[in-house]
PDB file of the backbone (N, CA, C, O) and the ligand in Angstrom, with CONECT records:
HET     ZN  A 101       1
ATOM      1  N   UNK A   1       0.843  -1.207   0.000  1.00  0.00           N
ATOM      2  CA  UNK A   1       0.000   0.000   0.000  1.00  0.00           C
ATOM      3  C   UNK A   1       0.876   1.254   0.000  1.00  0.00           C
ATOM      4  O   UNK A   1       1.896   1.326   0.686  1.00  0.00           O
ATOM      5  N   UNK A   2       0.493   2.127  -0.702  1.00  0.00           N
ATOM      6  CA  UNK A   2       1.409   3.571  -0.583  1.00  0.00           C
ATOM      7  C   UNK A   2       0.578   4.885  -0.396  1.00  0.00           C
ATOM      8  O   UNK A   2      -0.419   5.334  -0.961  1.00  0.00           O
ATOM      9  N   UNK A   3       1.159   5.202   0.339  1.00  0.00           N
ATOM     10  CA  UNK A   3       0.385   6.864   0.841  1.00  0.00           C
ATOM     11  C   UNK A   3       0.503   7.846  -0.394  1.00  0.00           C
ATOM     12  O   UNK A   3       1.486   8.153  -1.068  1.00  0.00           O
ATOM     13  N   UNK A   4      -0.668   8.193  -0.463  1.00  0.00           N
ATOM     14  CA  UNK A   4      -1.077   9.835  -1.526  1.00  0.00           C
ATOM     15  C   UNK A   4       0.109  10.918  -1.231  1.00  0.00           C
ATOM     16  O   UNK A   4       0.521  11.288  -0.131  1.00  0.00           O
ATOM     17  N   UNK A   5       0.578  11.358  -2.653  1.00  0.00           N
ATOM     18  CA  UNK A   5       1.773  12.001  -2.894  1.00  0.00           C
ATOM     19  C   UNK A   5       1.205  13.498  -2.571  1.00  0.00           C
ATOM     20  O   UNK A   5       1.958  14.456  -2.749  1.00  0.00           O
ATOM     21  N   UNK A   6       0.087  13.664  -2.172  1.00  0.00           N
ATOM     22  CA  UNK A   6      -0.330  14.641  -1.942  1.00  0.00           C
ATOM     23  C   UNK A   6      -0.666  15.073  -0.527  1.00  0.00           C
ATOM     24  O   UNK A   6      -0.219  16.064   0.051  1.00  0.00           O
ATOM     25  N   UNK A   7      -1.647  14.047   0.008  1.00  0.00           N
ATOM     26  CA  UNK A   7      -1.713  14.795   1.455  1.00  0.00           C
ATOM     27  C   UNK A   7      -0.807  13.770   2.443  1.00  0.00           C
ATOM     28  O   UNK A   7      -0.757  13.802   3.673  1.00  0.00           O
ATOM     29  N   UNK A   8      -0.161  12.924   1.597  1.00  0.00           N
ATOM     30  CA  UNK A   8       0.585  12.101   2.766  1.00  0.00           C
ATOM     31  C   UNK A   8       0.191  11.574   3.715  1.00  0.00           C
ATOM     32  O   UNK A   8       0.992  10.985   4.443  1.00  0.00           O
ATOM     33  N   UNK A   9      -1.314  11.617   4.049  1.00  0.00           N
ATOM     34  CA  UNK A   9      -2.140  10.824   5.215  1.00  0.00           C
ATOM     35  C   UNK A   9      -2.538   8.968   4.648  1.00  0.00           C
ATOM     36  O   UNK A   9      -2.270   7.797   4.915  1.00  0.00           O
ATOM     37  N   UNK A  10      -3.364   9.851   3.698  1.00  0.00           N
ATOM     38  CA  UNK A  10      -4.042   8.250   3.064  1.00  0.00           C
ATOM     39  C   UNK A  10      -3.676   7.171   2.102  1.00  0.00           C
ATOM     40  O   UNK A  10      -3.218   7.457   0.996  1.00  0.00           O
ATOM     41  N   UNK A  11      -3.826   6.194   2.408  1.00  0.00           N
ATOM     42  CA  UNK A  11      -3.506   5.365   1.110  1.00  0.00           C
ATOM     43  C   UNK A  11      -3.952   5.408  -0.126  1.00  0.00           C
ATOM     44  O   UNK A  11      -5.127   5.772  -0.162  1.00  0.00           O
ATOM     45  N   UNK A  12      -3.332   5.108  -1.496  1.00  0.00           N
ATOM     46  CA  UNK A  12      -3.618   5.405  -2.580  1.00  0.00           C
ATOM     47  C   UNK A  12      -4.483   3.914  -2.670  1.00  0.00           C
ATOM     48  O   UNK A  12      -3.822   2.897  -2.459  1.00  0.00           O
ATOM     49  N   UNK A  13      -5.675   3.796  -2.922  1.00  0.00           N
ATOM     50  CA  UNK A  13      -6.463   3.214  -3.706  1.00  0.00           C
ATOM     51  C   UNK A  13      -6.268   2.415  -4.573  1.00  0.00           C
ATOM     52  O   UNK A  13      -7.232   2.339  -5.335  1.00  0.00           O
ATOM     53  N   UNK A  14      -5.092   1.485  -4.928  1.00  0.00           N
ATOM     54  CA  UNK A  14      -5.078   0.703  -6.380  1.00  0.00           C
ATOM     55  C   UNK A  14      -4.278   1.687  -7.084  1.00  0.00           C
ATOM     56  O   UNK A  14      -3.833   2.707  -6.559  1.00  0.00           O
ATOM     57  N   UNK A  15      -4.131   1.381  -8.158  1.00  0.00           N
ATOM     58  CA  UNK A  15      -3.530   1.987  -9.241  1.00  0.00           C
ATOM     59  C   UNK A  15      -4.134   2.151 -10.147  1.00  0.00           C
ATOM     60  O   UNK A  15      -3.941   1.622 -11.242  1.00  0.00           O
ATOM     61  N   UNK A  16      -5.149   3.070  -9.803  1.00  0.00           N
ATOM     62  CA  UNK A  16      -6.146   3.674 -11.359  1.00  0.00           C
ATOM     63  C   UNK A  16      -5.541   4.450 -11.773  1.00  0.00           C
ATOM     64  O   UNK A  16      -4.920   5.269 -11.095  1.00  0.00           O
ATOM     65  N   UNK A  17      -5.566   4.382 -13.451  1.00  0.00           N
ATOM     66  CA  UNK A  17      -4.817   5.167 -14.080  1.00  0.00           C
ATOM     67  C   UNK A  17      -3.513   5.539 -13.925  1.00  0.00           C
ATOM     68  O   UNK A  17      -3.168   6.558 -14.524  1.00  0.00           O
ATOM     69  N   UNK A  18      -2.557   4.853 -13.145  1.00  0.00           N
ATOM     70  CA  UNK A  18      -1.325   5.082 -12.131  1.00  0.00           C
ATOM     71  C   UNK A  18      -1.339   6.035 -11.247  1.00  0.00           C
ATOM     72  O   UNK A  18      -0.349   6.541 -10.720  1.00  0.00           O
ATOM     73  N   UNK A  19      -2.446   6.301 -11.066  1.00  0.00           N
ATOM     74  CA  UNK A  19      -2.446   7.626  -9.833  1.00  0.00           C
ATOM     75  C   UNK A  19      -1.245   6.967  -8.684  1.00  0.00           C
ATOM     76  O   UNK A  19      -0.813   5.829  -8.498  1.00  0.00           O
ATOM     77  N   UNK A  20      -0.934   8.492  -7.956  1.00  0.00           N
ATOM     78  CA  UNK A  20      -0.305   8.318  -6.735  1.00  0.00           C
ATOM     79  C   UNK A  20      -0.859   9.347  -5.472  1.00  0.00           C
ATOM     80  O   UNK A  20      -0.201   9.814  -4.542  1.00  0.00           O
ATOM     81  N   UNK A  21      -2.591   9.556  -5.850  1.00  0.00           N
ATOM     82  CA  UNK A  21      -3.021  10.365  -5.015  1.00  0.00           C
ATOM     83  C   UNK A  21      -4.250   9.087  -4.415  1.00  0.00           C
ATOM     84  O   UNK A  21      -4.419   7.972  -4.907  1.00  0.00           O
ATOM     85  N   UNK A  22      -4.892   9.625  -3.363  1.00  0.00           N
ATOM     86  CA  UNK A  22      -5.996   8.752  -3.042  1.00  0.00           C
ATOM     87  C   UNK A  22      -7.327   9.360  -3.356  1.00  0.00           C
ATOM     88  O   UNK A  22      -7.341  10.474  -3.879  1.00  0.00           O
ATOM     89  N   UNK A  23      -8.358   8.790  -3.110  1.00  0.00           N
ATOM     90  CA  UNK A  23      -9.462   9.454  -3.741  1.00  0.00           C
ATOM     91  C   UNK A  23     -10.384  10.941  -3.084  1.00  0.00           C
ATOM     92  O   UNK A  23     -11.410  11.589  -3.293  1.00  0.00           O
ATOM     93  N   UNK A  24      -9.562  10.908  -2.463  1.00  0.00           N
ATOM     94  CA  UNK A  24     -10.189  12.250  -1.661  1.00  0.00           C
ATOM     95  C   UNK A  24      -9.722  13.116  -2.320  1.00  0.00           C
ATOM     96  O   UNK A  24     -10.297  13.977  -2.986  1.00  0.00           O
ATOM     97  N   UNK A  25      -8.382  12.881  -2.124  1.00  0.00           N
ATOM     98  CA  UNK A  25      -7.139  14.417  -3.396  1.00  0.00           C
ATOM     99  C   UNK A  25      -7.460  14.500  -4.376  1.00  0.00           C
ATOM    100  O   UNK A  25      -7.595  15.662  -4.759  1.00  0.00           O
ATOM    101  N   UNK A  26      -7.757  13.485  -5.303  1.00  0.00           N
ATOM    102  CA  UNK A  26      -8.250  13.117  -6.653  1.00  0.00           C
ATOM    103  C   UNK A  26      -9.406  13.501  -6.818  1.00  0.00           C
ATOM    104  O   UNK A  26      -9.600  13.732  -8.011  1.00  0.00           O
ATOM    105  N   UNK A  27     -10.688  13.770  -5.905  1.00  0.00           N
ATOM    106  CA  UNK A  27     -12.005  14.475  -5.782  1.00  0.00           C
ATOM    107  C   UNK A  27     -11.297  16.144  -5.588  1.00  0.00           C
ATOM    108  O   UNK A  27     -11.479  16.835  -6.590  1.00  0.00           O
ATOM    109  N   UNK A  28     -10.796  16.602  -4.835  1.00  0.00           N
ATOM    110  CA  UNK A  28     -10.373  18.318  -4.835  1.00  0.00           C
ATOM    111  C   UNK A  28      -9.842  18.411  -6.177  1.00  0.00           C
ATOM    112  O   UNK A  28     -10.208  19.287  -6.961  1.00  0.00           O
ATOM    113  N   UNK A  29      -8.879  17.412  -6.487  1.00  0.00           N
ATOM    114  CA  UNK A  29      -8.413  18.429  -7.818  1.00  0.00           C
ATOM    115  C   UNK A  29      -9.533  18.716  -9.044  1.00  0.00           C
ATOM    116  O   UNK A  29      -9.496  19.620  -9.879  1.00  0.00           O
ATOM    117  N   UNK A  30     -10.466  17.731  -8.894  1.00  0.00           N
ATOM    118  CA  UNK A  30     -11.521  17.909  -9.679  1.00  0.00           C
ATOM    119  C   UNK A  30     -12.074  18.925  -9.399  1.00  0.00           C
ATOM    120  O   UNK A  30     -12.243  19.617 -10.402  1.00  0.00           O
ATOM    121  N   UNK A  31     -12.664  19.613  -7.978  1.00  0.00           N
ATOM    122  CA  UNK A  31     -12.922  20.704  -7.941  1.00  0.00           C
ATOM    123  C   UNK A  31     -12.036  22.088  -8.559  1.00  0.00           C
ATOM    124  O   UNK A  31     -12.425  23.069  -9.193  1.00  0.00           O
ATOM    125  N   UNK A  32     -10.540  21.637  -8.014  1.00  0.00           N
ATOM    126  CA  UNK A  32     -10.092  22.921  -8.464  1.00  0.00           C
ATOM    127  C   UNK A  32     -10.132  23.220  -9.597  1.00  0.00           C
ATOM    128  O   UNK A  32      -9.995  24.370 -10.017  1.00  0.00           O
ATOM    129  N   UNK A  33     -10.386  21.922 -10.477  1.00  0.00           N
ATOM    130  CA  UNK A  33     -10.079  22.304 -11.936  1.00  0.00           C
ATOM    131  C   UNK A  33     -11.541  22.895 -12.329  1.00  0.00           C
ATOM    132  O   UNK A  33     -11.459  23.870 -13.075  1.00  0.00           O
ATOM    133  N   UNK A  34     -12.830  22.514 -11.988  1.00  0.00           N
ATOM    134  CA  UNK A  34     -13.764  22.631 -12.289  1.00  0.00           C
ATOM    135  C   UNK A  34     -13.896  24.477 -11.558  1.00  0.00           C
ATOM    136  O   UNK A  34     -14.229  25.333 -12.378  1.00  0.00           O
ATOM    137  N   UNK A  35     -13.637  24.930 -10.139  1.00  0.00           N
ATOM    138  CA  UNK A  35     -13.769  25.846  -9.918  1.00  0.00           C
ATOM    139  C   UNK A  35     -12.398  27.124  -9.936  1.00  0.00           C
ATOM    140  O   UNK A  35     -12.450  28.347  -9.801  1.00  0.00           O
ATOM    141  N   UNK A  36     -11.556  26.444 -10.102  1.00  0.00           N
ATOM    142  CA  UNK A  36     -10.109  27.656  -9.927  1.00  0.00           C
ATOM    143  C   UNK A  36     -10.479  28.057  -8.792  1.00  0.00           C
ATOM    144  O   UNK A  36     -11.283  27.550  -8.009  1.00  0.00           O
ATOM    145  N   UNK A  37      -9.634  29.355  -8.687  1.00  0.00           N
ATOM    146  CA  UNK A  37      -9.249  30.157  -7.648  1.00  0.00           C
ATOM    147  C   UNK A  37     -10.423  30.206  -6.345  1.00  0.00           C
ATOM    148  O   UNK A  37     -10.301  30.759  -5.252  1.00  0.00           O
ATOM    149  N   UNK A  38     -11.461  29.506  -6.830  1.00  0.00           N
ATOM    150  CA  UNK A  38     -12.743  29.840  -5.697  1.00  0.00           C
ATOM    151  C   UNK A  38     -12.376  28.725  -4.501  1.00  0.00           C
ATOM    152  O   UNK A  38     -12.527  28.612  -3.285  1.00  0.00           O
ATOM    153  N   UNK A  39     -11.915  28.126  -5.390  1.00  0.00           N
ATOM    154  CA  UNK A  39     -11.940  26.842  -4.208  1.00  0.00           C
ATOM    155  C   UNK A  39     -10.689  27.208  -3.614  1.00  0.00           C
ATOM    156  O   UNK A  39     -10.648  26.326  -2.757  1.00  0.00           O
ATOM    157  N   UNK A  40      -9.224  28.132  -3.382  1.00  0.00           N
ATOM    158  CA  UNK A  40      -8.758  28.288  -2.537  1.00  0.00           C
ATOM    159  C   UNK A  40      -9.038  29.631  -1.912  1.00  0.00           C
ATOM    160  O   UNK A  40      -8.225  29.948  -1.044  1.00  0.00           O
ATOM    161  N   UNK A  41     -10.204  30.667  -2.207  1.00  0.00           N
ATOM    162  CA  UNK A  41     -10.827  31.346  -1.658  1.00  0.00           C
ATOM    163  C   UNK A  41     -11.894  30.846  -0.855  1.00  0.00           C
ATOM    164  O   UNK A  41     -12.083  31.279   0.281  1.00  0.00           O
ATOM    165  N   UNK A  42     -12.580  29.992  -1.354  1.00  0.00           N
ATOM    166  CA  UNK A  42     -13.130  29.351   0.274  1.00  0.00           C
ATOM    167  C   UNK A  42     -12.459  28.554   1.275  1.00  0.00           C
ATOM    168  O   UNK A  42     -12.781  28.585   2.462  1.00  0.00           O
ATOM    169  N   UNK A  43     -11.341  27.695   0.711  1.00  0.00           N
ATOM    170  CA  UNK A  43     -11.054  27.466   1.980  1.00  0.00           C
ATOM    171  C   UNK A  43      -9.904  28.633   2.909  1.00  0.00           C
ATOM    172  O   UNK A  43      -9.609  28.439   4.088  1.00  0.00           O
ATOM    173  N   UNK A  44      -9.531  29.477   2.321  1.00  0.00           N
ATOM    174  CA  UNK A  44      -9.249  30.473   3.124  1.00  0.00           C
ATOM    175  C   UNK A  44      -9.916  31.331   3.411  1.00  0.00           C
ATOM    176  O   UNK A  44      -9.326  32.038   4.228  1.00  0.00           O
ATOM    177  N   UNK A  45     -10.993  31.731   3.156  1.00  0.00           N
ATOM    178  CA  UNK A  45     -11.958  32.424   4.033  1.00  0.00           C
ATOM    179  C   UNK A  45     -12.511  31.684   4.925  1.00  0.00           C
ATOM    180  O   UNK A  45     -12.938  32.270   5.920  1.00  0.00           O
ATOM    181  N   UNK A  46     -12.704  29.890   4.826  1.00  0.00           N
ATOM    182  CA  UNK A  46     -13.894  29.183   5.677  1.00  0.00           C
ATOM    183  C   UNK A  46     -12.608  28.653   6.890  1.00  0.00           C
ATOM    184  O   UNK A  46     -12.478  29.016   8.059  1.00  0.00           O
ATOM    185  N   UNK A  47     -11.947  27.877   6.246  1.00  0.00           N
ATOM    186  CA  UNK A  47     -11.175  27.253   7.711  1.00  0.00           C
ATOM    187  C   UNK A  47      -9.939  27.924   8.084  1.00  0.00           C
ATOM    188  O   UNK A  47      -8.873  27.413   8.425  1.00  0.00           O
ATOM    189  N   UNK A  48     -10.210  28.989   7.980  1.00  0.00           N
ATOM    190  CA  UNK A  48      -9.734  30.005   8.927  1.00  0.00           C
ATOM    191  C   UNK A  48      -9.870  30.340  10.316  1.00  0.00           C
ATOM    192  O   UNK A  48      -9.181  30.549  11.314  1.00  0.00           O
ATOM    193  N   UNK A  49     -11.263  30.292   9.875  1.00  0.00           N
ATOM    194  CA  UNK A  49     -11.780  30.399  11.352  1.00  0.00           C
ATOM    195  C   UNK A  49     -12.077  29.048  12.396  1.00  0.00           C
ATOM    196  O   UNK A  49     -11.827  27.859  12.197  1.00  0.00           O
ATOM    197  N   UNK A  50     -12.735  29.747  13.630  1.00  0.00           N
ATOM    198  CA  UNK A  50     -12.870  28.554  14.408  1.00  0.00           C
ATOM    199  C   UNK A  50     -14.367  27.857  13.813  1.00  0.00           C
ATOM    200  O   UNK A  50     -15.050  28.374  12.929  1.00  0.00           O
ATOM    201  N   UNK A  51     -14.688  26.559  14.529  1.00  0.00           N
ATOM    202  CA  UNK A  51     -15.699  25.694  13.721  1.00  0.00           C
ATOM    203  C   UNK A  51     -16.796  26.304  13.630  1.00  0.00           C
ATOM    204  O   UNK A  51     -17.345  26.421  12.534  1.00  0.00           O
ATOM    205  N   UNK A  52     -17.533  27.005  15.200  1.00  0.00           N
ATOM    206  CA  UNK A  52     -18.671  27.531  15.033  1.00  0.00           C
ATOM    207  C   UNK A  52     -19.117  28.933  13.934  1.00  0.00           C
ATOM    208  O   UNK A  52     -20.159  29.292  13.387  1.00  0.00           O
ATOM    209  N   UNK A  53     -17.408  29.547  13.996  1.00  0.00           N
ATOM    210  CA  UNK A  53     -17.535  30.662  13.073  1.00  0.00           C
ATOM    211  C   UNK A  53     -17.734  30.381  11.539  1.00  0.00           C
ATOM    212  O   UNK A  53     -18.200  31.146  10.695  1.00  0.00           O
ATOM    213  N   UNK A  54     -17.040  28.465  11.304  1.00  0.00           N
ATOM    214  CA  UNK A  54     -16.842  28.240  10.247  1.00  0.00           C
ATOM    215  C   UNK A  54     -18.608  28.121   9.630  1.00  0.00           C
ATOM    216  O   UNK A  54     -18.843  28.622   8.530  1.00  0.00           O
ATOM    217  N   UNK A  55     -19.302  27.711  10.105  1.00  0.00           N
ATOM    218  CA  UNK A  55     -20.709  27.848  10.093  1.00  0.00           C
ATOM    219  C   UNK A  55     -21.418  29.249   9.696  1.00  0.00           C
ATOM    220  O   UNK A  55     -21.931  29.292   8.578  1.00  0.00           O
ATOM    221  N   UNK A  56     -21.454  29.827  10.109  1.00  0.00           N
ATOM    222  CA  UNK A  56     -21.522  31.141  10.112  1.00  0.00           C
ATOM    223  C   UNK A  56     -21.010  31.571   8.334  1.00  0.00           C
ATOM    224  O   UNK A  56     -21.781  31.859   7.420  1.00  0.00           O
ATOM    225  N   UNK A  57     -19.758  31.503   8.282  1.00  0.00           N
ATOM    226  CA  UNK A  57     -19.229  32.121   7.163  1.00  0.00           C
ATOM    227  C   UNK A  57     -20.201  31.351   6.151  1.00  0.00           C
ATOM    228  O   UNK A  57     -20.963  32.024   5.457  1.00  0.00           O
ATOM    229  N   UNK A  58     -20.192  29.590   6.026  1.00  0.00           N
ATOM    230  CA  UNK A  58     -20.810  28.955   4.784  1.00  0.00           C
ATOM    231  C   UNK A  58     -22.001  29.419   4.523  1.00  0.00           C
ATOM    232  O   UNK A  58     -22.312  29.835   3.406  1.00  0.00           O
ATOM    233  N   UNK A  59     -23.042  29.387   5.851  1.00  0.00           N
ATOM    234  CA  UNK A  59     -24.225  30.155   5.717  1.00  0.00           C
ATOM    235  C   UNK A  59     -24.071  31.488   4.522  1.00  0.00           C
ATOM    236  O   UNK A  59     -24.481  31.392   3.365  1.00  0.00           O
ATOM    237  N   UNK A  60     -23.476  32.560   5.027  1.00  0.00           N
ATOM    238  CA  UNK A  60     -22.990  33.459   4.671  1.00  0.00           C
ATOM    239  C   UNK A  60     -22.674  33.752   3.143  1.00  0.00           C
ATOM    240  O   UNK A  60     -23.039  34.773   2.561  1.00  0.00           O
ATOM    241  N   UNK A  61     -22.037  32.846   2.644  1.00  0.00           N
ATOM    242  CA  UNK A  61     -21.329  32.839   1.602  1.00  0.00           C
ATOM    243  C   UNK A  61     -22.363  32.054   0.448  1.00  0.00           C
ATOM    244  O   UNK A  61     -22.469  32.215  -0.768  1.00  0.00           O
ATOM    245  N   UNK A  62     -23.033  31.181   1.360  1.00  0.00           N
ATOM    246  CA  UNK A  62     -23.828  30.645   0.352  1.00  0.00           C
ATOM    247  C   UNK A  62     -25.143  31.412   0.291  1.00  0.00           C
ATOM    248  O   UNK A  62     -25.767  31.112  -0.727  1.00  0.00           O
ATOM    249  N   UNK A  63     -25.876  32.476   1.206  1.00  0.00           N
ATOM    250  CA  UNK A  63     -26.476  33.308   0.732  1.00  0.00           C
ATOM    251  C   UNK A  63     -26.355  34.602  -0.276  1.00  0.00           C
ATOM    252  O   UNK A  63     -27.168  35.216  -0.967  1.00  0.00           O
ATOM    253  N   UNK A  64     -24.734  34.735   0.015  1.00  0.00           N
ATOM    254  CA  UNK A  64     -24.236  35.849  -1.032  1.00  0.00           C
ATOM    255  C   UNK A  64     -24.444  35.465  -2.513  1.00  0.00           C
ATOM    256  O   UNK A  64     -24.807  36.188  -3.441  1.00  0.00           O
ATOM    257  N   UNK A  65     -24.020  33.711  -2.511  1.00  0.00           N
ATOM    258  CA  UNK A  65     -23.935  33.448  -4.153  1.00  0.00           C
ATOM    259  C   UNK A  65     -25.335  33.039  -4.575  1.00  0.00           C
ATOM    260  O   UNK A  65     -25.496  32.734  -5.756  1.00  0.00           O
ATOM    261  N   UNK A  66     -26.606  32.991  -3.545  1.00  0.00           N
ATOM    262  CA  UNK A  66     -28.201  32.737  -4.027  1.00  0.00           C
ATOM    263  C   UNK A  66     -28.120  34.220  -4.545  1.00  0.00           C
ATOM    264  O   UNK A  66     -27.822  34.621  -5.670  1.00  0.00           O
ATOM    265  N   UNK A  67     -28.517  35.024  -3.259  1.00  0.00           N
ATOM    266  CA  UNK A  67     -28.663  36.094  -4.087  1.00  0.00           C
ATOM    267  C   UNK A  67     -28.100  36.955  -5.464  1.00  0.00           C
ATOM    268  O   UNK A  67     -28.722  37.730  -6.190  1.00  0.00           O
ATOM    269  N   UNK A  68     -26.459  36.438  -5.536  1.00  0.00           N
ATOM    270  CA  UNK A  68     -25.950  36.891  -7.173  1.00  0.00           C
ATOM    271  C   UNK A  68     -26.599  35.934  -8.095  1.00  0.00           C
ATOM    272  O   UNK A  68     -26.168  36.103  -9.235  1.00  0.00           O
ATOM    273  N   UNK A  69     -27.496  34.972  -8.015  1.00  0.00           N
ATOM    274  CA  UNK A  69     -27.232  34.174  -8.822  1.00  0.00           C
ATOM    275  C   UNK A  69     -29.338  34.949  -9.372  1.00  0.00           C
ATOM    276  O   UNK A  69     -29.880  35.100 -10.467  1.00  0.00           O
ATOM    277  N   UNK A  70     -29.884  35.239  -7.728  1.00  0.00           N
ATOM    278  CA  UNK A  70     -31.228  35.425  -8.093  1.00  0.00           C
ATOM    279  C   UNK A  70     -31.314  37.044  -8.935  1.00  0.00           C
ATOM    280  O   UNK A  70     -32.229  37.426  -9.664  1.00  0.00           O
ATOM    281  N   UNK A  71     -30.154  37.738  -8.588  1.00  0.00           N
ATOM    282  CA  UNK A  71     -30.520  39.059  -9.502  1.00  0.00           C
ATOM    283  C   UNK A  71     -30.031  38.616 -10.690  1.00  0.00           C
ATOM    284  O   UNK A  71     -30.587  39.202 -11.619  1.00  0.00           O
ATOM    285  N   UNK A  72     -29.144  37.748 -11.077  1.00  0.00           N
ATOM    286  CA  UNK A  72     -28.592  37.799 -12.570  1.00  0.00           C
ATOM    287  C   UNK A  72     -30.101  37.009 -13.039  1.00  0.00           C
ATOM    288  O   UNK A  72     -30.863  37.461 -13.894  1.00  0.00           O
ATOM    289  N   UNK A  73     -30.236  36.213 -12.553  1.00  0.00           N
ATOM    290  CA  UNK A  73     -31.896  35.611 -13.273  1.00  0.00           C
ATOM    291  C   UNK A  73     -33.378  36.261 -13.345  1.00  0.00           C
ATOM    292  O   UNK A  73     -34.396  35.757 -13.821  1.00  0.00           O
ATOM    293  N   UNK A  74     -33.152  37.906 -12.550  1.00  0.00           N
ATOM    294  CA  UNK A  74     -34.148  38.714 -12.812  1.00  0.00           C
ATOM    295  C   UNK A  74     -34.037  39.240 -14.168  1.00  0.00           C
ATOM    296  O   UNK A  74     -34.796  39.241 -15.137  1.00  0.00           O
ATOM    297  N   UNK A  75     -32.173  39.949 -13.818  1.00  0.00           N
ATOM    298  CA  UNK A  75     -31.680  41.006 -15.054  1.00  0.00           C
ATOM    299  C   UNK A  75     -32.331  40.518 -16.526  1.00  0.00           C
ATOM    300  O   UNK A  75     -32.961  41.195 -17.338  1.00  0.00           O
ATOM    301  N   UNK A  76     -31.987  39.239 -16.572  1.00  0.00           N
ATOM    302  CA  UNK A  76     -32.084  38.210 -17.770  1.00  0.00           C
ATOM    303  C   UNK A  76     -33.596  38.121 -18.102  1.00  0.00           C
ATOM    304  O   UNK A  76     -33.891  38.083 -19.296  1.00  0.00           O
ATOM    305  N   UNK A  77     -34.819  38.075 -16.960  1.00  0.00           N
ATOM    306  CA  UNK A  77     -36.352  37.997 -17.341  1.00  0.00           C
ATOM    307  C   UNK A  77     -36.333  39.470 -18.072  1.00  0.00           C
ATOM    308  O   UNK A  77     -36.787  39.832 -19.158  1.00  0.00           O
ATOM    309  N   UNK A  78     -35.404  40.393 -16.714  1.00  0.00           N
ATOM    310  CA  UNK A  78     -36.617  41.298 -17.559  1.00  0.00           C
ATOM    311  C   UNK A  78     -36.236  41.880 -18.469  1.00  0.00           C
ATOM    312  O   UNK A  78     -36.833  42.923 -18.735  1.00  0.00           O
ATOM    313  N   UNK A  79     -34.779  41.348 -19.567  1.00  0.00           N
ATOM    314  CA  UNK A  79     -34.463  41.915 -20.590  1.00  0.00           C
ATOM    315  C   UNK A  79     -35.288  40.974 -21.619  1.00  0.00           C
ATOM    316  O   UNK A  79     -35.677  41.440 -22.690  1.00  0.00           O
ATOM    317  N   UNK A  80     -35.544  39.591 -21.239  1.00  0.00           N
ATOM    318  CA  UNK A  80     -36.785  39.121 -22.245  1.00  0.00           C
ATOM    319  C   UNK A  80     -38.027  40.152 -22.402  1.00  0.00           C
ATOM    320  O   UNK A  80     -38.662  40.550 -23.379  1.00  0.00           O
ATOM    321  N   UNK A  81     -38.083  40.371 -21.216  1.00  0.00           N
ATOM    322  CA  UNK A  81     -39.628  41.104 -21.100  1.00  0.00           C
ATOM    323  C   UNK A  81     -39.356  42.384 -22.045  1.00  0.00           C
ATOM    324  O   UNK A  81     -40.258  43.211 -22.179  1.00  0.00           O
ATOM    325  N   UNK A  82     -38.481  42.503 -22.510  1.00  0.00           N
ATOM    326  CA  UNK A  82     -38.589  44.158 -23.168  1.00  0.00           C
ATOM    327  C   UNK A  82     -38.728  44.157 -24.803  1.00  0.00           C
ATOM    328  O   UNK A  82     -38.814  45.221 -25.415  1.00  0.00           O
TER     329      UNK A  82
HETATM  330 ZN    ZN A 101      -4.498  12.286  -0.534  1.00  0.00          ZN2+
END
């Protein structure tokens, strides 16, 4: 068995594809690739803090991106509407 070249905790899984990460690392990089820079802006804005605060911020953050997401889907009706 060999530990992930990445976080050095876990074991690598088999040899899919010759990976030398395990499947947890191999799930983030998918994020990063899928999100860039957001995904090391949340985790430095989120586990930064302490746990209960960390709560707080996700709340937070995930109401900021409803609401950008609910005005860009007004902007968009009501330029149909015109
Ligand atoms: Zn890993």
């Amino acid at each position: 068995m060999y530990t992930c070249k990445f976080c050095e905790i876990k074991p690598v899984e088999g040899w899919i594809y010759n990976s030398t990460w395990c499947s947890d690392c191999r799930k983030m990089k998918h994020y990063i690739n899928l999100y860039q820079d957001r995904v090391i802006e949340i985790l430095d804005n989120i586990l930064s803090r302490t746990e209960d605060k960390q709560d707080n911020k996700i709340k937070e953050e995930l109401k900021n991106e409803i609401e950008n997401k609910e005005n860009i889907l007004q902007l968009r009706s009501k330029k149909i509407q015109k």
